[in-house]
N, C-alpha and C positions, 0 to 999 in steps of 0.2 A: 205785474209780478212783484212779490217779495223776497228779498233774502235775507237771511240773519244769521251770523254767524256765533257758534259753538267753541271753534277750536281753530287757534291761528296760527299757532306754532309750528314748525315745521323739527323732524329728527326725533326729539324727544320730549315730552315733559318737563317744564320748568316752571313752576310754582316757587311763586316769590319767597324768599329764605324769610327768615327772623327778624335779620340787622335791616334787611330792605325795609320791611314793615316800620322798623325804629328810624331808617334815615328820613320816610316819609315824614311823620310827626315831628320827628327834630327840626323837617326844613317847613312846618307848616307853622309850630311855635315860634321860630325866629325870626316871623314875619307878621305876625298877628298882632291887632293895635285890639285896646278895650271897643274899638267904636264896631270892629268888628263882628264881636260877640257877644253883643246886648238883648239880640233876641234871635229868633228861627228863621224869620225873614234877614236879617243879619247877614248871620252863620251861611244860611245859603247864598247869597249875593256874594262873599269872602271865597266860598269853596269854589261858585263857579270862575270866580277871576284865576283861578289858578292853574298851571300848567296840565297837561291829562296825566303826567309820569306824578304829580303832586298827589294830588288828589283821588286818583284811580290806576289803573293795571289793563296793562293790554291783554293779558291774562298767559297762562300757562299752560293751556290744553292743546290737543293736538288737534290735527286736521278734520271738520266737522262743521258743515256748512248746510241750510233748509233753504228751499226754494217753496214757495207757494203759488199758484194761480188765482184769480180773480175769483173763483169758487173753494178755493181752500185748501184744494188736495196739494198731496205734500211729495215733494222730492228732497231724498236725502242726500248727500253730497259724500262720500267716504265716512270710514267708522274708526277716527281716533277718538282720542280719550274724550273730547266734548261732545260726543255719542252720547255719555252718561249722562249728562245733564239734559241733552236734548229727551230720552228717554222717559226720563221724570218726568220733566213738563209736558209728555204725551200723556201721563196716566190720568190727567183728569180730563182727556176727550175719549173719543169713542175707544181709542186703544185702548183703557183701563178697563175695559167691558167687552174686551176680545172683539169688537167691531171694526176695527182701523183698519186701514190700506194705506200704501203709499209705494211711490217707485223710488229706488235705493239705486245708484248711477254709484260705480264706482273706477275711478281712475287709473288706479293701480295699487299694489297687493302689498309694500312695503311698510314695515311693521307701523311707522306713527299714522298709516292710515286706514290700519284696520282693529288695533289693541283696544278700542274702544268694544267691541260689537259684544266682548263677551259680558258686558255689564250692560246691555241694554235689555232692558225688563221688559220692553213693549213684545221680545222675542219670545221668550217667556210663553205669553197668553195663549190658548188654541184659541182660534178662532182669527187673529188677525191675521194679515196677508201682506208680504211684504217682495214686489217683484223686484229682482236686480238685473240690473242693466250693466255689460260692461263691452269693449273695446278690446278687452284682456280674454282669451279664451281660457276654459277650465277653473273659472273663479270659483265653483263650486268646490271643489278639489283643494283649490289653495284654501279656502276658508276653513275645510272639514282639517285639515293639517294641520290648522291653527289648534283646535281643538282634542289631537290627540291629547292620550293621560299625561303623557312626556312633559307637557306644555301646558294643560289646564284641567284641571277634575272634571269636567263638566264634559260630555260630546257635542257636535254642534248637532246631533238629531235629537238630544234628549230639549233643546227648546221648540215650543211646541206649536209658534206660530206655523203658517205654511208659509213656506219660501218657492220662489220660484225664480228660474234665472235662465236668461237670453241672453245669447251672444251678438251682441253688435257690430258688424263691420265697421274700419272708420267709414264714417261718409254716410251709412246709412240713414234714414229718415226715421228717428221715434217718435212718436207719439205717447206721450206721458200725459195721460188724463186727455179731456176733452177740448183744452184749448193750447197746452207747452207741445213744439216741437222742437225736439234737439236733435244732434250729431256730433259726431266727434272730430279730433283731428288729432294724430301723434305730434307728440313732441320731445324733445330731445333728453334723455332721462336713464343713466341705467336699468337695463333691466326692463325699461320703456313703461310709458306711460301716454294719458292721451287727455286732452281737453277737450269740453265741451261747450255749445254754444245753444242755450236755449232762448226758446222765441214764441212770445205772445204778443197777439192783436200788433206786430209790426215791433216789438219793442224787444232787444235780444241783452241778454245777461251772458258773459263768457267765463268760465271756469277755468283755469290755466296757468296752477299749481305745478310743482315740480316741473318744470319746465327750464332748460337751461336754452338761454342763446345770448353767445360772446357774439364780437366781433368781426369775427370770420363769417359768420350764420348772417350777421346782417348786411352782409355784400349782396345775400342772397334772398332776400326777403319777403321779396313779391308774394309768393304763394300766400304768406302769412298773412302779410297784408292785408289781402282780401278777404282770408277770415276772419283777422280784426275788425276789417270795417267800420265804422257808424254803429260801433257796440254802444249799448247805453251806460252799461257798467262794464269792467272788464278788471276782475280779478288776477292779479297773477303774481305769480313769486317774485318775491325779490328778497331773498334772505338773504343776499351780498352784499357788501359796500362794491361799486366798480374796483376799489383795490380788490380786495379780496377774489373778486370774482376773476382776475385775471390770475391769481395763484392759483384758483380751483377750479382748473377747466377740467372739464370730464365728470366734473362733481354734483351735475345735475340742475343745478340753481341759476338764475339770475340778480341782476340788481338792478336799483330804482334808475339810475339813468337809462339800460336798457329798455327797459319796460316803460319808462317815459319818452323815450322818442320812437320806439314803436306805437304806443298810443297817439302821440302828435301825428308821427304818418299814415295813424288809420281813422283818423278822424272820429278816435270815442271822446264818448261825453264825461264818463267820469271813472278814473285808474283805481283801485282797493288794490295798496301794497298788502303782501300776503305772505303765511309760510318764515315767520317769522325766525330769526334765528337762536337756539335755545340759551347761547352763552350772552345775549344781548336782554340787558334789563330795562328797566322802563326809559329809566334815564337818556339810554342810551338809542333806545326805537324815537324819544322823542326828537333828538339828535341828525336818525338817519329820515324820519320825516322832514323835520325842516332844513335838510339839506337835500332831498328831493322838489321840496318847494324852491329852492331859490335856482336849482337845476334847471327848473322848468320853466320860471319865470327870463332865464338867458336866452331861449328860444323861443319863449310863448308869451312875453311879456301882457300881451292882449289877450288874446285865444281864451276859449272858452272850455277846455281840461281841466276838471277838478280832479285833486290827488286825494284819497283820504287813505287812511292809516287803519285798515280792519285793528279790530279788536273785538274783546267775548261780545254778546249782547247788542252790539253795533246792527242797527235793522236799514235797509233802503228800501226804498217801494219803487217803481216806474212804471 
């Protein structure tokens, strides 16, 4: 399997301001020698020494995440704003030519994870086919409501793909194409919401976004445990610092300590902090990364848990 993601923010949209764009550059020239930038080979060797908050952007789009199988076919992950761009870069496969398919899994209905779906042009085309999958009954219903005049010019019948949509039970067994099987599990969320756990040829990816668990939740854990398990990736929120997340209980989120020692206890192979938080800029995700590395390295000094830091563009394979 593959996953790439689109959109890592969580709540809202946050596209880097002006001054960020000029703090970047101010802190790339006050550190630049002539030996640096003597040629292209240079320049690059210079850029990549450089922090990722330096040099790049964890990006600013919301929740929007692809999964692929060993044969190609595509599962979508919720429809925030990095919907758009995954979009585009579908017009030049078969969607562009009203051919496309793909399974659309969505988690829950809260606005940064569906604002994207009305600027995805693949919906647009007659002829493509897009099945939704959800956990959540009557998404059909919540989608078309997205779509009243009230709310957008557009209806959601006047796009002209076919859509089709199934309700999921948690627990139940999908079949997404001919090799991913998933299921879901709720997890703690106003309004709720649900994670999922897909799985090829033995190898499982876990999606498990919006998801809060403090303290009290982990006295209690076991269940979850098991659904963690031996995941080979395991996505999950952590838009808190542990401070914070102790002010904002009820608020739906976690943070990178939680979410790291529940991955130490379920024996994954490698954590994607996620759901990023919209008032935190680059500087400062690079911050709540390497203070989740040094978290982990207190309990796991050896162990073999990679943490990485989603951001746009970010692809894993397993």
């Amino acid at each position: 399997m593959k996953i790439k993601f689109w959109g890592v923010r969580g709540s809202i949209g946050s596209p880097i301001r002006p001054e960020g764009v000029k703090q970047k550059i101010e802190k790339i020239l006050s550190i630049v020698s002539p030996t640096d930038i003597q040629n292209e080979q240079s320049i690059r060797k210079f850029l990549d020494s450089l922090s990722f908050s330096s040099s790049s952007t964890y990006g600013g789009n919301t929740t929007c995440v692809e999964i692929r199988d060993k044969d190609d076919n595509l599962i979508i992950i919720d429809g925030g704003t990095g919907l758009r761009e995954l979009g585009n870069s579908m017009m030049a496969s078969s969607f562009g030519k009203g051919k496309g398919h793909a399974y659309w899994i969505l988690t829950h209905t809260h606005w940064d994870h569906i604002q994207g779906i009305p600027f995805f042009v693949p919906l647009f085309l007659p002829g493509n086919h897009f099945e939704f999958y959800s956990s959540m009954e009557n998404v059909e219903e919540r989608l078309k409501h997205q779509f009243v005049f009230t709310h957008f010019p557009v209806s959601f019948d006047h796009y002209a793909a076919e859509k089709t949509f199934h309700y999921a039970p948690e627990g139940q067994e999908l079949h997404l194409g001919p090799h991913i099987i998933a299921f879901s599990k709720a997890v703690r969320h106003p309004g709720g919401s649900y994670s999922y756990r897909f799985t090829e040829n033995g190898k499982s990816i876990i999606f498990a976004s919006d998801a809060e668990f403090n303290l009290d939740e982990m006295e209690n854990i076991d269940t979850y445990i098991d659904y963690f398990r031996d995941a080979d990736v395991l996505v999950f929120d952590t838009q808190y610092t542990f401070e914070e997340s102790l002010q904002k209980i009820d608020w739906g989120h976690s943070s990178a300590s939680i979410a790291t020692d529940i991955a130490l206890r379920a024996k994954v192979k490698k954590l994607v902090m996620f759901h990023h938080d919209p008032s935190y800029d680059d500087d400062k995700l690079d911050l709540v990364y390497l203070r989740a590395l040094k978290y982990k390295e207190m309990f796991d000094p050896h162990g073999k848990l990679e943490i990485i830091m989603a951001h746009e563009s970010l692809e894993l394979e397993i």
